[in-house]
C-alpha positions in Angstrom: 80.7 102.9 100.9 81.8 99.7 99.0 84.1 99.3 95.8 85.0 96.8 93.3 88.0 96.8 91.2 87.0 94.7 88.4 89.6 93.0 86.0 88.0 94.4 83.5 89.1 98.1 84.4 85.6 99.0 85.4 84.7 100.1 89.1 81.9 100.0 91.3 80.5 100.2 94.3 78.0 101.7 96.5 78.4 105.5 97.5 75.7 105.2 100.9 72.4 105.9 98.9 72.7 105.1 95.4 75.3 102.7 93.1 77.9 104.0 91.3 80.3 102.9 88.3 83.4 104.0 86.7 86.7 103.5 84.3 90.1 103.5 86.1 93.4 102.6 85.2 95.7 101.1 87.5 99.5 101.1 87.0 101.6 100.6 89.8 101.1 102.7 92.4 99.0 105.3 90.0 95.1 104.8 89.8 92.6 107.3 88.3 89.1 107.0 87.6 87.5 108.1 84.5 83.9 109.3 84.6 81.7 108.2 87.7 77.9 107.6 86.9 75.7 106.8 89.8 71.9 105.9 90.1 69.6 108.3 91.2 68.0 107.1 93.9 66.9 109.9 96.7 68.0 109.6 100.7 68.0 111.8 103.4 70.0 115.0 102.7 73.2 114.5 105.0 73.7 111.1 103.1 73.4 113.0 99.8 76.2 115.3 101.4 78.3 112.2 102.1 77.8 110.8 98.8 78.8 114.0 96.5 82.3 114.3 99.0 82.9 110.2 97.6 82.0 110.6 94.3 84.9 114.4 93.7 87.1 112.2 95.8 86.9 109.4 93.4 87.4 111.6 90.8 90.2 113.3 91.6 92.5 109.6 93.3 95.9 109.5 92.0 97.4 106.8 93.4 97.2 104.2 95.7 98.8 102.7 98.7 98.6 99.5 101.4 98.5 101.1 104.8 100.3 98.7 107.4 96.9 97.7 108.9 96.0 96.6 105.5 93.9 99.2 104.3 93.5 100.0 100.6 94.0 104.1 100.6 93.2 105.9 97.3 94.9 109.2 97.3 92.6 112.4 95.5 95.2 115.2 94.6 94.3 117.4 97.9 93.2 116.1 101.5 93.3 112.4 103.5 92.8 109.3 101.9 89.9 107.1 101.0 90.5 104.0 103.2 88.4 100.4 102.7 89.2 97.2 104.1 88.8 93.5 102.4 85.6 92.4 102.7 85.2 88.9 104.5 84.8 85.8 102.3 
């Protein structure tokens, strides 16, 4: 799973099978995503699984945090975190 945060309050990324996109709105420690549209590519079932579990967790972030190994974690209203790492220049 990848995302962008672009400048230009539009996110992005790759959900394991197929590309997705959304609004958000960061301020301070507050982040929510508007609509998430995605391609519609098929994969094997389990990924599909994984993929719908990204996309209601996207939905539903609230805020945001730095964990102290330098994690990004996006916080949906109920359960653990979504966790990415910078990716290497």
């Amino acid at each position: 799973m990848t995302m962008t945060l672009g400048a230009d309050g539009r996110a992005y990324g790759n959900a394991g099978c197929n590309h997705w996109f959304a609004p958000y709105t960061l301020n301070d420690h507050s982040i929510s995503f508007g609509p998430v549209g995605k391609t519609r590519k098929m994969c094997a079932p389990a990924l599909m699984e994984q993929e719908q579990r990204f996309i209601k967790a996207i939905s539903s972030v609230q805020r945001w945090d730095i964990s102290p190994i330098e994690q990004l974690r996006l916080w949906p209203t109920q359960g653990k975190p979504l966790r990415f790492w910078l990716e290497d220049s």
